[in-house]
C-alpha positions as CSV (number, residue, x, y, z in Angstrom):
1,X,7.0,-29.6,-109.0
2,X,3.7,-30.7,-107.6
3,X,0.4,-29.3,-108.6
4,X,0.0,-28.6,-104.6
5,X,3.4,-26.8,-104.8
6,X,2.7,-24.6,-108.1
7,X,-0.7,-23.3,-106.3
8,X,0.9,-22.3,-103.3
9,X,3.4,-20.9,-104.9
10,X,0.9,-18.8,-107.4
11,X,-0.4,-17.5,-104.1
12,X,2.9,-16.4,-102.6
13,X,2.8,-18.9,-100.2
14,X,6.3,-19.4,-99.8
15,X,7.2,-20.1,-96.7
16,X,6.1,-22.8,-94.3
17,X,6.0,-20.1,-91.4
18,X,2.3,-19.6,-92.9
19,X,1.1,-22.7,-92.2
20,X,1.3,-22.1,-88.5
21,X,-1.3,-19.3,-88.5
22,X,-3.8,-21.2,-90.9
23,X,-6.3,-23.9,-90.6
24,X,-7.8,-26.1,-92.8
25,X,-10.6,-24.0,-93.9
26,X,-8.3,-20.8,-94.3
27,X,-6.6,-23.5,-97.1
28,X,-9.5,-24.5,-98.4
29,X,-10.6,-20.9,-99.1
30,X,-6.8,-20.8,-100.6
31,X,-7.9,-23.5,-102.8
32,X,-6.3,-26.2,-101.9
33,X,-8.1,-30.0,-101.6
34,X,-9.4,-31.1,-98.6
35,X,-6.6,-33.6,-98.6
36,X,-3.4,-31.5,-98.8
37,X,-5.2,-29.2,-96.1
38,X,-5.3,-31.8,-93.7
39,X,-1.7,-32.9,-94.7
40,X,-0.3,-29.7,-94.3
41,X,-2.0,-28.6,-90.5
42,X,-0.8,-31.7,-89.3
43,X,2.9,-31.3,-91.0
44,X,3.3,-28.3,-89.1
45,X,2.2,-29.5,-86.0
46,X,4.5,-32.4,-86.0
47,X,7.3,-30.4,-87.5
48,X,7.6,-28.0,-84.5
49,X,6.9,-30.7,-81.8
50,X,10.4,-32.4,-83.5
51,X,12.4,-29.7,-85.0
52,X,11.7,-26.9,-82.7
């Protein structure tokens, strides 16, 4: 398990669902880097514009 993976988790953050309401500085503030931020908004994005 990822560092990344642990902190989410620690914060309940449990379901990718979440990701779709948040932005990069709402991650930030959920202490995440600036780098998995980024990584996740624009996972989200692309997984609904192929998945959904």
């Amino acid at each position: 398990m990822t560092v990344s993976l642990k902190h989410l988790i620690g914060r309940g953050i449990t379901y990718w669902i979440f990701f779709r309401s948040s932005n990069e500085k709402s991650l930030l503030d959920h202490g995440l880097n600036v780098g998995v931020a980024c990584l996740l908004c624009k996972g989200v994005s692309r997984f609904e514009e192929y998945v959904l």
